[in-house]
C-alpha positions in Angstrom: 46.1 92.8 109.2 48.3 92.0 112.1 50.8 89.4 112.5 51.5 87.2 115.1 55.1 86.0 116.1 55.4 81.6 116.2 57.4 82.4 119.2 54.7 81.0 121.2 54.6 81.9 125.4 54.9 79.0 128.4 52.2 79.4 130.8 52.8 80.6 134.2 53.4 77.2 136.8 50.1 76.1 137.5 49.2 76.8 141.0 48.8 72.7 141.3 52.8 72.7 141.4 53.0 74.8 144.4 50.1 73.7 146.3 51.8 70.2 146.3 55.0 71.5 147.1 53.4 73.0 150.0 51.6 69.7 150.6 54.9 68.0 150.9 56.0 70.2 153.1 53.1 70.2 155.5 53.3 66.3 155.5 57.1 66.2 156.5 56.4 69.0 158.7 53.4 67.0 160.4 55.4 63.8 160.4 58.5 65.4 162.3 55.7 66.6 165.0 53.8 63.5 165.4 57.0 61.0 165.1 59.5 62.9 167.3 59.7 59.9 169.9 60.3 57.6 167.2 62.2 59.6 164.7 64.8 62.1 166.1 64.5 65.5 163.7 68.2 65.8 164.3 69.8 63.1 164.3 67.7 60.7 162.1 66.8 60.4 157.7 63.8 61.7 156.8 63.4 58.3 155.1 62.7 56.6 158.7 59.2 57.9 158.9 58.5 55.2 156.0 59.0 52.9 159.0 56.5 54.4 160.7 54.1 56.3 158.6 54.6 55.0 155.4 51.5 56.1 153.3 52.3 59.9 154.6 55.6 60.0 154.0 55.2 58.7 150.6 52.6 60.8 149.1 55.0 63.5 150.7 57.6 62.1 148.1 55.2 61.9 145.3 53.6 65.7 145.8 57.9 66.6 145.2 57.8 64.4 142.3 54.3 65.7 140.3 54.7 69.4 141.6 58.2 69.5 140.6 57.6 67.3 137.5 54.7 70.0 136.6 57.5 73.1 136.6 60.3 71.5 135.2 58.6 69.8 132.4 57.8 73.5 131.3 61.2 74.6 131.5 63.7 75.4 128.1 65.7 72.6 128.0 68.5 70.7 125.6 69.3 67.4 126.1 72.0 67.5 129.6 69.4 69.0 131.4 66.6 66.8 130.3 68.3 63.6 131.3 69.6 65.3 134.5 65.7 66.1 135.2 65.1 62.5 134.3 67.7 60.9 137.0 66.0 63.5 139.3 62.7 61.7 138.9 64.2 58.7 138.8 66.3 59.3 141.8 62.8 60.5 143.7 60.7 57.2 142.7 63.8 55.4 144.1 63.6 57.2 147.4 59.9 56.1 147.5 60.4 52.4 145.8 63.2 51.2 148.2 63.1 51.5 151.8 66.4 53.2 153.7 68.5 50.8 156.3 66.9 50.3 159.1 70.2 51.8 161.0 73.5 52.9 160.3 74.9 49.2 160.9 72.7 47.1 158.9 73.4 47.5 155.1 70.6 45.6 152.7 70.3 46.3 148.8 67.2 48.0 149.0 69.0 50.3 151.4 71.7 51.4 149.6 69.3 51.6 146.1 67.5 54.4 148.5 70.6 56.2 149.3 71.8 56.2 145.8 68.9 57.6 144.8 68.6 60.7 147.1 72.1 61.0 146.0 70.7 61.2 142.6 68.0 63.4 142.9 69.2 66.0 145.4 72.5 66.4 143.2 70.6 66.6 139.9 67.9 69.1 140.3 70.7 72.1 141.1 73.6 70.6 138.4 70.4 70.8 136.0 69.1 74.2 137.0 72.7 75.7 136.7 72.9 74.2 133.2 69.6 75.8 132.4 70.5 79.4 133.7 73.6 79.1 131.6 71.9 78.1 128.4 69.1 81.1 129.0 72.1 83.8 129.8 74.0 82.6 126.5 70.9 83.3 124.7 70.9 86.8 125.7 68.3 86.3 128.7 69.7 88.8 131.2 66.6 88.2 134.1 66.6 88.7 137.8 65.2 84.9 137.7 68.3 83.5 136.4 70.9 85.2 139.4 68.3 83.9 141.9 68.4 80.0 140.2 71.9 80.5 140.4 72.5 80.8 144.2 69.8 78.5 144.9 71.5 76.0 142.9 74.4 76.3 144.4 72.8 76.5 148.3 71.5 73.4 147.8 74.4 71.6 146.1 76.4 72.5 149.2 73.7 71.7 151.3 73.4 68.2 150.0 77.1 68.0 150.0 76.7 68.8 154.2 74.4 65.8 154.1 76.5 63.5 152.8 79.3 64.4 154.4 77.0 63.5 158.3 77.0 60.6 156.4 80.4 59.6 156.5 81.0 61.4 160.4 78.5 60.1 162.4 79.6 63.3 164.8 77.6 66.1 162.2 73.5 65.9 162.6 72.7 63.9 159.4 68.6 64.7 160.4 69.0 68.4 160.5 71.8 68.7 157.5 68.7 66.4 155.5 66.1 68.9 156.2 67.9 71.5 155.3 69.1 70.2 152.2 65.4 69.3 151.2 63.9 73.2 152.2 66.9 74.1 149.7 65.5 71.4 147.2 62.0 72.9 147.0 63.3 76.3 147.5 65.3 75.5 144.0 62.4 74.1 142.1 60.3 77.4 143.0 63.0 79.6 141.7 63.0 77.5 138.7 59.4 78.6 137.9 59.7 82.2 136.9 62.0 80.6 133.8 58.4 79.1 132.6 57.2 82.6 131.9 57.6 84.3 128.5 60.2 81.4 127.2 60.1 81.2 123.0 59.7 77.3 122.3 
C-alpha cells in the first residue's frame, strides 16, 4: 500500500493571471496610441488617461490587480510579506479610487491619496518578492526562479525610485521613467509565478 506525503503541491498560475496581465498591457498600450495628443508618453503619468478614458484605463488597473492577486495569493508567504502584498493591493485600488492632479501645480487630496498609493504599490510588490526569495533560499530552496525574482525585484525598485525621483526634477521624463517602472512591475509578478509550482503548504 503506498503512501502519500501531506506536503501537498500549488498549482501552476492559472493562465487567467497572465491573460489579464497581458490585457493590462494591451489597454495601456492602446491608450498611449489613441491619447498621444492628449497625453504625452513621455512627459505625462499614466494616471492622466483617467481624464480621458476612464473606463479603459481602469479595467487596465483592475486586470494588474486580479491577475496579480491570482499569483501572489498562491505564493509561500509569512506574515511581512502578506501585509506588504496587502498595501500592494491596497496601493492599486487607490490608484484606481482617487484621481491624480490634474497638473503638476494644482495639489487636491484625492491627488496626493493617488500618488501615495502608486508609491505604495510599486515599492511593495519587489520589497515583498525579495522577502519571499529570502524565506524560500533559507529553506533550502536553491531554484533558478528565486535568482531571477531577485534582479527583477531589484530592477523595478530602482525603476520606481527613477520615477519618483522625475518627480521631484521636472527636467527627467516622469512618462517614460513610469512606463518603465510598470513593464518592470509586471515583469516582477511573472517571475513571481514559477515560486507557485511544487511549494509544500
Amino acid at each position: 500500500m503506498t503512501t502519500t506525503s501531506r506536503a501537498t503541491t500549488r498549482p501552476a498560475p492559472p493562465p487567467v493571471a497572465f491573460v489579464l496581465l497581458g490585457v493590462a498591457g494591451l489597454l495601456i498600450g492602446y491608450l498611449g496610441f489613441a491619447y498621444t495628443v492628449q497625453v504625452d508618453p513621455l512627459w505625462d503619468p499614466v494616471s492622466d488617461y483617467l481624464f480621458h478614458a476612464a473606463p479603459l484605463f481602469l479595467a487596465a488597473v483592475l486586470c494588474i490587480l486580479i491577475g496579480g492577486g491570482f499569483i501572489v495569493s498562491r505564493l509561500p508567504q509569512d506574515r511581512p510579506a502578506s501585509v506588504l502584498f496587502g498595501l500592494w493591493a491596497g496601493g492599486l485600488l487607490s490608484v484606481a479610487a482617487f484621481p491624480g492632479n490634474v497638473s503638476s501645480t494644482v495639489s487636491t487630496v484625492s491627488g496626493e491619496l493617488h500618488r501615495f498609493g502608486g508609491a505604495v504599490f510599486m515599492s511593495c510588490l519587489p520589497v515583498a518578492a525579495l522577502r519571499i526569495a529570502h524565506v524560500l533560499s533559507a529553506a533550502g530552496r536553491r531554484v533558478l526562479a528565486l535568482s531571477r525574482v531577485r534582479w527583477a525585484a531589484v530592477a523595478s525598485l530602482l525603476t520606481a525610485a527613477s520615477f519618483g525621483l522625475a518627480q521631484l526634477f521636472p527636467v527627467l521624463p516622469q512618462g517614460l521613467l513610469q512606463r518603465v517602472a510598470l513593464v518592470a512591475h509586471v515583469l516582477l509578478l511573472l517571475a513571481l509565478a514559477p515560486l507557485m509550482r511544487s511549494t509544500p503548504r
